[in-house]
C-alpha positions as CSV (number, residue, x, y, z in Angstrom):
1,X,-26.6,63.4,-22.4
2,X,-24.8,59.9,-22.3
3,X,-21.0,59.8,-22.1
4,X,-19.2,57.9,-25.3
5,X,-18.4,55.1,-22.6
6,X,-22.0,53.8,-22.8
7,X,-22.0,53.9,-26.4
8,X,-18.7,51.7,-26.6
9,X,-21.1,49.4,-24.3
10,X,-23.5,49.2,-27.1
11,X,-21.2,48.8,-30.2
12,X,-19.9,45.5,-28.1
13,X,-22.8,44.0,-26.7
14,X,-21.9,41.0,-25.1
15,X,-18.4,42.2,-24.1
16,X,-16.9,43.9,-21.6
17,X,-18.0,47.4,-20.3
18,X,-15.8,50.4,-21.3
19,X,-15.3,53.8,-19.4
20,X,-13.0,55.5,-21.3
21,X,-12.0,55.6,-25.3
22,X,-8.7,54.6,-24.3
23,X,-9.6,51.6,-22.2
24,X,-11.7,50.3,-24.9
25,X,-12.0,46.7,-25.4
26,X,-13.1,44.6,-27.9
27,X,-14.0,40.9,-29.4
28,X,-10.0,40.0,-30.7
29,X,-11.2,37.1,-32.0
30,X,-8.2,34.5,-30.4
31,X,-10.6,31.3,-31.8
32,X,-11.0,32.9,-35.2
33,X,-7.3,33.0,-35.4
34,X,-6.6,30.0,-34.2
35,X,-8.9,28.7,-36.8
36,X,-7.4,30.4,-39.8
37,X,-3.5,29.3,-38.5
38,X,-4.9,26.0,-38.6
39,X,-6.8,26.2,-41.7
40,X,-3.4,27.8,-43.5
41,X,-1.4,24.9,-42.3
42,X,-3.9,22.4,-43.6
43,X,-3.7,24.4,-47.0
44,X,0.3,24.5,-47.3
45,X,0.1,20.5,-46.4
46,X,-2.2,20.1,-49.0
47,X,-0.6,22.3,-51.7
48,X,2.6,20.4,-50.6
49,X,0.3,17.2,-51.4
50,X,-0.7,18.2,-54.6
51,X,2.6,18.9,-56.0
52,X,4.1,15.6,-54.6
53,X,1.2,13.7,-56.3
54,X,2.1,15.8,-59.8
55,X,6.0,15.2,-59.5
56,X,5.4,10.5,-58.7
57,X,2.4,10.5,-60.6
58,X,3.7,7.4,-63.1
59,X,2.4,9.0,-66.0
60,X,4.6,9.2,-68.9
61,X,1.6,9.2,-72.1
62,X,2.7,6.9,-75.0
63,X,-0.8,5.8,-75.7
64,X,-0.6,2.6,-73.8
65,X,-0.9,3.9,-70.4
66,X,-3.0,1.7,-68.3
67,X,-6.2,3.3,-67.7
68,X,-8.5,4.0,-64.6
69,X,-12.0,2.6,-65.7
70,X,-14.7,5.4,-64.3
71,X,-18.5,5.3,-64.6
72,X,-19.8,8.7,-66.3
73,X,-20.9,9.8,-62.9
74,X,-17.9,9.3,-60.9
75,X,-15.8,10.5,-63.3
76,X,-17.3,13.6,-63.3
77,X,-18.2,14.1,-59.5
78,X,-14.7,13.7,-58.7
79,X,-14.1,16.8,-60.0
80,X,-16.6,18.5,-58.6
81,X,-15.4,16.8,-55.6
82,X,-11.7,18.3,-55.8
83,X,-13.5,21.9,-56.4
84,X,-14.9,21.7,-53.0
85,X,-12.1,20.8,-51.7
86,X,-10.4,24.1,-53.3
87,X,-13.5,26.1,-52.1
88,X,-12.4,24.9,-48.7
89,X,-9.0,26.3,-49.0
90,X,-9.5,29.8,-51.0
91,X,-12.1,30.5,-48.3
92,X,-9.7,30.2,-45.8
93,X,-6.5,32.3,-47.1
94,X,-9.6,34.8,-48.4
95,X,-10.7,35.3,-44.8
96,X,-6.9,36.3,-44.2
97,X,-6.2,38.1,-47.3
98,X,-9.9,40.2,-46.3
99,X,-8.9,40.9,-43.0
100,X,-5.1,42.5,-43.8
101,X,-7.1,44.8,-46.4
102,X,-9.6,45.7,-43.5
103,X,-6.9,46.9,-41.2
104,X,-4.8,48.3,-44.2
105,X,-7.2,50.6,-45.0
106,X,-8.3,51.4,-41.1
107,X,-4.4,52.5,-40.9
108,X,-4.7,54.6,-44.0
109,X,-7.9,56.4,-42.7
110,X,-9.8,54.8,-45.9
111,X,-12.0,51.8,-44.0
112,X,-16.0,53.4,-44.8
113,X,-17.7,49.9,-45.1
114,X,-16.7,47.2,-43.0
115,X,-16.8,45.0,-46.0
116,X,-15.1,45.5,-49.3
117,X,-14.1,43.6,-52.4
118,X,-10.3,42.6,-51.2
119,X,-9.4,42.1,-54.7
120,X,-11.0,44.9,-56.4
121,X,-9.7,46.8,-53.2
122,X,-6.3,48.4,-53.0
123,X,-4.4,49.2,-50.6
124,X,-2.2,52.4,-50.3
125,X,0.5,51.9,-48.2
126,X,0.0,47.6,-47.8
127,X,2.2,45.9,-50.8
128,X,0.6,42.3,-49.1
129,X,-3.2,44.0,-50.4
130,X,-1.5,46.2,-53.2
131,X,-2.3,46.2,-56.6
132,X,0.3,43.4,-57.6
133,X,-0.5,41.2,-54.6
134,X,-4.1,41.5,-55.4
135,X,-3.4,40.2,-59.0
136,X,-1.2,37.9,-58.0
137,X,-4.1,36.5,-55.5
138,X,-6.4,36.6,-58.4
139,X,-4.4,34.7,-61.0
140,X,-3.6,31.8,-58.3
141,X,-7.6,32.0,-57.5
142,X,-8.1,31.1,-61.2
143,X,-5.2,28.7,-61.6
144,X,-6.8,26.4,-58.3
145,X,-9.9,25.9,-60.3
146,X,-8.5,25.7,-63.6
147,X,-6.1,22.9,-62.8
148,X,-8.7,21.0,-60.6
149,X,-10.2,20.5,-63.9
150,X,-7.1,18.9,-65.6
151,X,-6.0,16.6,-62.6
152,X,-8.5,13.6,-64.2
153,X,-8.2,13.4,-67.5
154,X,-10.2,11.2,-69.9
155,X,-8.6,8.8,-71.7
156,X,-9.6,7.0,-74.7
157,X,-6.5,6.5,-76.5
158,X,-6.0,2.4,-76.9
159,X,-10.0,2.0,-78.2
160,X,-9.4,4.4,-80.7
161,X,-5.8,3.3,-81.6
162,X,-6.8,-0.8,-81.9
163,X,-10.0,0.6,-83.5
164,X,-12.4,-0.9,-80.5
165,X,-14.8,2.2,-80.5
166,X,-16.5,0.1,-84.3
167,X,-17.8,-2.0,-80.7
168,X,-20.7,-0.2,-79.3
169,X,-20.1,-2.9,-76.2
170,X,-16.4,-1.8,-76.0
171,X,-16.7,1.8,-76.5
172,X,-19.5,1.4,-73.4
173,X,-17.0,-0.6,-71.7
174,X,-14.0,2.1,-71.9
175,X,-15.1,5.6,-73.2
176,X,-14.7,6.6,-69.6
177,X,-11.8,5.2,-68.9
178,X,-9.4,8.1,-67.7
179,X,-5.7,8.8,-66.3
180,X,-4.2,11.2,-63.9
181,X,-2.0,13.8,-64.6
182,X,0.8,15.7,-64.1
183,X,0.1,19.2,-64.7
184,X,-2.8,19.3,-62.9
185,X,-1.6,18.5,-59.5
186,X,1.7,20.2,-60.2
187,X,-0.1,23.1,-61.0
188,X,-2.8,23.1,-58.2
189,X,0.0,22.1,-55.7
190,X,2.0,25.4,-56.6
191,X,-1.4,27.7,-56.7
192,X,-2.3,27.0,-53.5
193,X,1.6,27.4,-51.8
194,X,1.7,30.9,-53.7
195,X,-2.1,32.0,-52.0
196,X,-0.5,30.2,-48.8
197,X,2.9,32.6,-49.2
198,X,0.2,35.2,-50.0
199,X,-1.5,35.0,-46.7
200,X,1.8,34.4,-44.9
201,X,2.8,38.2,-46.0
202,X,-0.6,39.4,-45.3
203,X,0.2,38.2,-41.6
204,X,3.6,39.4,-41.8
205,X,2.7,42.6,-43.2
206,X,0.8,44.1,-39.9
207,X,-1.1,43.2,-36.8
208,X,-4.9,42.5,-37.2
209,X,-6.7,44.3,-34.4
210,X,-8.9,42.0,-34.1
211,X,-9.5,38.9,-36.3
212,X,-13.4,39.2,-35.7
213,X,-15.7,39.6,-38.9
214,X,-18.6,41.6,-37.0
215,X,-19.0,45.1,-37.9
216,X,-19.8,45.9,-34.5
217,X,-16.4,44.9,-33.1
218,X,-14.4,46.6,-36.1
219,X,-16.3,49.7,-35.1
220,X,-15.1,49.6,-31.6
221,X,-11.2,48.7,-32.3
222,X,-11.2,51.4,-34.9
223,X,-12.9,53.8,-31.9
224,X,-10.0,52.4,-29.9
225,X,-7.2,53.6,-32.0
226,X,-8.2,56.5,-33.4
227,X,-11.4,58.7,-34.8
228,X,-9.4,59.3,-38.0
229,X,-9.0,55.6,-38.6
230,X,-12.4,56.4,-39.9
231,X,-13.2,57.5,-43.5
232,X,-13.9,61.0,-43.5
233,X,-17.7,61.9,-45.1
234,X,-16.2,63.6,-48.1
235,X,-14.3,60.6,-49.4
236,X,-16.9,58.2,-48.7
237,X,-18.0,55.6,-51.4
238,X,-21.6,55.4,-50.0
239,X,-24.2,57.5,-51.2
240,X,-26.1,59.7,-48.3
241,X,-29.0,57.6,-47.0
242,X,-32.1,59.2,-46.1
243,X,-33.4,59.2,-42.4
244,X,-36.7,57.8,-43.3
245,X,-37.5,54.4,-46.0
246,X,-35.1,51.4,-46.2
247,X,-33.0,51.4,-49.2
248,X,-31.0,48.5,-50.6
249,X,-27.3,47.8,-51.1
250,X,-27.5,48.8,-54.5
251,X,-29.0,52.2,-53.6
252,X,-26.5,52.7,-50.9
253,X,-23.5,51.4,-51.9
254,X,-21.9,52.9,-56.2
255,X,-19.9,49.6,-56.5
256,X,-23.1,47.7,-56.6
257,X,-23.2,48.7,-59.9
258,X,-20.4,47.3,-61.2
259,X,-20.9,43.8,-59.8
260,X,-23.7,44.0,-61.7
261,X,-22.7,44.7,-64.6
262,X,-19.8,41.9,-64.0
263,X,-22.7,39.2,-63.9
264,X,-24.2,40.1,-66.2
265,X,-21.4,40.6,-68.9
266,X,-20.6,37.0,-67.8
267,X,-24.1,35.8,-68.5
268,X,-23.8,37.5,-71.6
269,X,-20.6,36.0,-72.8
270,X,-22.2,32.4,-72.1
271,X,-25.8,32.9,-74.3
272,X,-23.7,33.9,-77.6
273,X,-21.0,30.7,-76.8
274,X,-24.3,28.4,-76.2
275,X,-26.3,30.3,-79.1
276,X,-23.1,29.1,-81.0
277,X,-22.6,25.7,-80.3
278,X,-26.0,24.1,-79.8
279,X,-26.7,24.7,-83.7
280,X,-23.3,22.9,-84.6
281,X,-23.9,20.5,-82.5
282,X,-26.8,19.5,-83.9
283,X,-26.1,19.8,-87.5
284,X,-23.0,16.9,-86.6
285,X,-24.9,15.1,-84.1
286,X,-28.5,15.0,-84.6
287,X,-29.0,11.9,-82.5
288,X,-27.0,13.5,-79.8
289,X,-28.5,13.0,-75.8
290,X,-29.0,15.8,-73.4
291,X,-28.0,13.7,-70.1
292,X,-27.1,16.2,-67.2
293,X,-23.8,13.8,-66.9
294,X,-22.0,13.6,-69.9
295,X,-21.4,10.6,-71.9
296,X,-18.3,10.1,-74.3
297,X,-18.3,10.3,-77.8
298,X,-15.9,9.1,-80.2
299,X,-17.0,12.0,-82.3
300,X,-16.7,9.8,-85.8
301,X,-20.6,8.6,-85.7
302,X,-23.7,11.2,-87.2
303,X,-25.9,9.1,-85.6
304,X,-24.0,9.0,-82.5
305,X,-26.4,8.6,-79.5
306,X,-23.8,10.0,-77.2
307,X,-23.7,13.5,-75.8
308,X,-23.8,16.3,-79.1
309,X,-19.6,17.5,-78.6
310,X,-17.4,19.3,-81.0
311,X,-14.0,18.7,-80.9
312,X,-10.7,21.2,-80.8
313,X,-7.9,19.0,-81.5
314,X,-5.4,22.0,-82.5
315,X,-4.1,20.9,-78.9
316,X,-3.1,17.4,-80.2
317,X,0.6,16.1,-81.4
318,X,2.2,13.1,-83.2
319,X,2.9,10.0,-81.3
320,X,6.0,9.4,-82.0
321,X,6.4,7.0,-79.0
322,X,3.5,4.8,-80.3
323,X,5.1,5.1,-83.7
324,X,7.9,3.6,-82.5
325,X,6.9,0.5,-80.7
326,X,4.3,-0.5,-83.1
327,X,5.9,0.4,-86.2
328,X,2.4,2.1,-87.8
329,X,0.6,5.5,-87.2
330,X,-1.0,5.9,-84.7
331,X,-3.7,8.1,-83.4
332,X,-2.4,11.7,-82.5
333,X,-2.7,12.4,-78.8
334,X,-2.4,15.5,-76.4
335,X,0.9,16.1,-74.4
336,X,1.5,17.1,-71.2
337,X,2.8,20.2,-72.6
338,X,-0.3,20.8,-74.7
339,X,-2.4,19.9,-71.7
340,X,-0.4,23.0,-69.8
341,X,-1.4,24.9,-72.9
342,X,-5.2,24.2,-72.4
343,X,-5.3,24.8,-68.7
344,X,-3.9,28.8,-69.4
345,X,-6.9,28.6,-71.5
346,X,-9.1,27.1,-69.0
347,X,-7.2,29.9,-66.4
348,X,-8.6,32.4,-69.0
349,X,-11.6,31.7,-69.4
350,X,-12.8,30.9,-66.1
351,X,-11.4,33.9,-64.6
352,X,-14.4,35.4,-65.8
353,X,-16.8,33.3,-63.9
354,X,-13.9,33.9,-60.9
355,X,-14.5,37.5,-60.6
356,X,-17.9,37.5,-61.0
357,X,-18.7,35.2,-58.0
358,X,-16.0,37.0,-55.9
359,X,-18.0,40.4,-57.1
360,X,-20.9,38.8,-55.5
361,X,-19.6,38.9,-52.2
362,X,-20.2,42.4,-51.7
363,X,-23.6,42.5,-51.6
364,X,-23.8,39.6,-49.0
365,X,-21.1,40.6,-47.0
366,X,-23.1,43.8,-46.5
367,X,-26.4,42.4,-46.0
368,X,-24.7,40.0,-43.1
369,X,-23.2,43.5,-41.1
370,X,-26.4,44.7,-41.4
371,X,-28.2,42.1,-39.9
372,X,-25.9,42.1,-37.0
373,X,-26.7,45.8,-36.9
374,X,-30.1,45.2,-36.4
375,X,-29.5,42.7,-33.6
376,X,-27.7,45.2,-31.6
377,X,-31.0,47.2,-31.4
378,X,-32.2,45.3,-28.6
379,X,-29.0,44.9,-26.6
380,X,-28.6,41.8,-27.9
381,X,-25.2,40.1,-29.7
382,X,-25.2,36.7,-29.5
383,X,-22.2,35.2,-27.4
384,X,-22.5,32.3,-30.0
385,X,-21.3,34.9,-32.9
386,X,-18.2,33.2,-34.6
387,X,-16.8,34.2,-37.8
388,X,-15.9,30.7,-38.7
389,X,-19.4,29.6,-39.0
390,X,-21.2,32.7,-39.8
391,X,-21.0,32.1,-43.6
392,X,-22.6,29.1,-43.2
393,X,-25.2,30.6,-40.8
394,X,-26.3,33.0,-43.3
395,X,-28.1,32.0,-46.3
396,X,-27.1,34.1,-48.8
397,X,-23.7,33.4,-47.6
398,X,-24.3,29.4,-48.0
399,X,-25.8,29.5,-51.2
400,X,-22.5,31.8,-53.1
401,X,-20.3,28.8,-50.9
402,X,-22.5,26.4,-53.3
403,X,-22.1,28.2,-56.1
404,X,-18.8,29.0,-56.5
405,X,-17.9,25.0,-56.8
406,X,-20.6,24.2,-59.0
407,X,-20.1,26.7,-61.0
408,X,-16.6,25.8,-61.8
409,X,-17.5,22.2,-62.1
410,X,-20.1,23.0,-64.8
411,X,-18.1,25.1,-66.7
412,X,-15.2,22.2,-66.5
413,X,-17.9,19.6,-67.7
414,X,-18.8,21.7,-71.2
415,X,-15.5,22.2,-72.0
416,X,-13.5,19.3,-70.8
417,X,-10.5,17.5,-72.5
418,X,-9.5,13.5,-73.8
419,X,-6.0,12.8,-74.0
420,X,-6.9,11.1,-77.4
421,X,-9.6,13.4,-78.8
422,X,-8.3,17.1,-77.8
423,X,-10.6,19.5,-76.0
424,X,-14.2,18.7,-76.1
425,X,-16.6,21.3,-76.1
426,X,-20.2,19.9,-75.4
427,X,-23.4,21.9,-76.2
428,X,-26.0,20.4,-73.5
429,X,-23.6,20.9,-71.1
430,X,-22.7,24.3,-71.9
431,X,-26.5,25.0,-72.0
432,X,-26.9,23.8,-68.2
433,X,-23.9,26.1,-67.3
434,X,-25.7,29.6,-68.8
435,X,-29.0,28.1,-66.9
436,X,-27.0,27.9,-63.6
437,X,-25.2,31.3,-64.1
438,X,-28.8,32.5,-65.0
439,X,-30.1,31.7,-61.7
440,X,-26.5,33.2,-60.2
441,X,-27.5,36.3,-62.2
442,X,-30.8,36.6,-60.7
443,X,-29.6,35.7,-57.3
444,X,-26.7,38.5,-57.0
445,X,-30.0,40.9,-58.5
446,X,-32.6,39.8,-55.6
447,X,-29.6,40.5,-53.4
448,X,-28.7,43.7,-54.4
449,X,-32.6,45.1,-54.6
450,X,-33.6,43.5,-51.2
451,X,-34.8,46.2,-48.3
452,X,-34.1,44.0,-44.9
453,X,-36.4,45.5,-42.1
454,X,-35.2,46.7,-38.9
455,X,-35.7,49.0,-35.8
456,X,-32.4,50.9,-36.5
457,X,-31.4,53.2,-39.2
458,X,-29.7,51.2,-42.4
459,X,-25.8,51.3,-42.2
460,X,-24.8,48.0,-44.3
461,X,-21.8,48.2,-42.2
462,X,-20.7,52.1,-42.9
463,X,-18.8,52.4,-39.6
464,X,-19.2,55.9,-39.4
465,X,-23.0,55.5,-40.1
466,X,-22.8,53.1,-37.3
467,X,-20.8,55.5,-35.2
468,X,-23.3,58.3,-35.7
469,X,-26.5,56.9,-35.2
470,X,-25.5,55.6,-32.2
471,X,-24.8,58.4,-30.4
472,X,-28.2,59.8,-31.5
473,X,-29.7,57.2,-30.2
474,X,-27.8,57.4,-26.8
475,X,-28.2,61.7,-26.7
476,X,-32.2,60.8,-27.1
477,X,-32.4,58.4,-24.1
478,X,-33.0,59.4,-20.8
479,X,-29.8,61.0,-19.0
């Protein structure tokens, strides 16, 4: 029989060789840290950024702002370029915010999977991953992509006021015309300091044992520290996997379920809003296009070529300002302080599609542990490991990175706002977004049904599974 030294060897392949349980050492990940302090300091100086831009912005709405003139392409992909940018920076405090949960629950004795849903997770004895924390986290999550929808706002106010849209030649000219403004940088600037201050706590809170993302290398730090760091079998959340067929996550891990059923009430949710509003649309707007990019309506015109959109102008206020100057009526126009009102709604409804791609996560975080499982069957962990780039390494991985964006973007496209017209809900857009969460729905599905193949038992990064079948295979080798 093989002493427990050799099977520390094994669970980190590619690192140093241990004698003794107490002289184990591990992968501490020092480049993943460094990474992850840089990438927090890049998000406070961007969140600091965002709210500097929302205090200077010279936007004060009377109706005669001067306007930004945007193409119906640009206009759009800069939003969808500013969600990026806020995938970029949720990643990062995420990684952080994962990791504090991991050894949070490795203190309490309640770490079973390597992976877990840190904000469906909670944390015992942790406030930084606690219940409130974890809300908290989740509410600034939805506020980052909320309010990158608001930052660039359209902005039609002067053709409608000196009645210009009657000119098909100037509505072409300036129904894209837009403005910046103020609540949607103040607002993005403060969500991302509160996920920074978030992750600051998180590192405050304890000391990561090691900042590395591989199961292989939680297993050994947890083996380093103690056996009880370990979920006990009782308590486990996995089910009891047979020692013979491959099984999926979904068969081996309950909470499968529920992301599941998260994606798919989502889906759900967007067939009875599209089933909705594609009739309407068509009764008011017959003539109305179905362009992937949106083109503005002044929503006066049946026979309005322009993209079929309802308008919710319950958001929109008297001008007095415009009133005023020009000594007439004119059009009624949404505040800034309406414009905060729509971006809670935004907040609200897109926390929906929010959870439902974080859900997602579980399903490929435990596909990714297992392939690195798998890889250790031969002796073999790449040097080249690094869990800065491994989401991008894995395709699963990449693809949700795509989605999550896109998603968001889409969703901001069908229901999008005009300082002069209110929100705009439009159908063909709203259409494309249930057909890209359709594919998401099917996706997070493949994902939780697929069997990968392997020459060692499935674990999906159970550590005690991991632990276990290890020293079987080391008591079965020659002595």
């Amino acid at each position: 029989m093989r002493s427990e030294a050799e099977y520390h060897e094994l669970a980190n392949s590619g690192q140093e060789t241990l004698q003794t349980p107490s002289d184990v050492t591990y992968e501490k990940g020092s480049g993943t840290r460094q990474a992850c302090l840089i990438g927090l300091g890049f998000s406070i100086l961007v969140g600091i950024t965002f709210f500097v831009l929302g205090c200077v912005v010279p936007h004060k709405f009377n109706g005669e702002d001067d306007a930004i003139a945007f193409s119906p392409v640009v206009l759009e992909l800069l939003t969808l370029g500013i969600d990026f940018a806020v995938l970029i920076i949720t990643e990062i405090n995420g990684y952080i915010h994962s990791l504090s949960l991991r050894w949070a629950l490795s203190r309490e004795g309640r770490l079973d999977f390597n992976s877990s849903l840190r904000l469906l997770t909670v944390s015992q004895k942790t406030p930084a991953n606690g219940l409130l924390a974890n809300i908290a986290y989740f509410i600034t999550l939805s506020f980052s992509y909320g309010a990158s929808s608001v930052i660039v706002v359209r902005n039609t106010y002067v053709i409608q006021a000196e009645d210009l849209g009657s000119s098909a030649e100037e509505w072409k000219k300036h129904s894209h015309d837009a403005n910046f403004s103020r609540v949607g940088p103040l607002s993005l600037g403060i969500a991302i300091l509160v996920q920074c201050a978030l992750s600051i706590w998180c590192l405050q809170s304890q000391t990561f044992a090691s900042w590395d993302s591989s199961p292989l290398t939680t297993l050994a730090a947890t083996r380093s520290r103690s056996d009880s760091l370990l979920t006990q079998p009782e308590i486990s959340e996995s089910r009891s996997s047979p020692t013979n067929g491959r099984r999926s996550p979904y068969a081996s891990r309950p909470r499968i379920r529920l992301v599941l059923v998260l994606v798919t009430i989502v889906f759900l949710a967007f067939v009875v809003w599209t089933a909705l509003l594609i009739p309407y649309g068509i009764r008011n707007q017959p003539n109305g296009n179905w362009a992937f990019f949106p083109t503005s309506t002044n929503g006066n015109e049946v026979d309005d070529p322009n993209t079929m959109t309802i308008f919710l102008k319950f958001f929109k206020v008297h001008n007095e300002v415009y009133e005023n100057r020009h000594g007439g009526l004119g059009p009624d126009y949404v505040s800034e302080a309406n414009l905060f009102g729509i971006l809670l709604l935004y907040v609200v409804l897109q926390s929906f599609i929010t959870i439902g791609l974080h859900s997602a996560e579980l399903q490929i975080l435990m596909l990714r542990d297992e392939s690195l499982w798998q890889k250790s069957a031969s002796g073999y962990m790449s040097r080249s490991f690094s869990s800065v780039t491994a989401p991008l390494q894995s395709p699963p991985n990449a693809a949700l990175l795509l989605f999550k964006p896109i998603l968001h973007w889409l969703f901001a496209v069908s229901l999008s706002v005009d300082y002069a017209q209110g929100m705009a809900m439009r159908a063909p857009q709203t259409a494309y977004l249930t057909a890209a969460w359709a594919v998401f729905v099917l996706f997070t599905y493949g994902l939780s049904f697929y069997r990968p193949n392997g020459a060692l038992p499935q674990t999906y990064g159970r550590l005690d599974t991991m632990r276990d079948k290890e020293l079987e295979r080391l008591d079965s080798g020659p002595t």
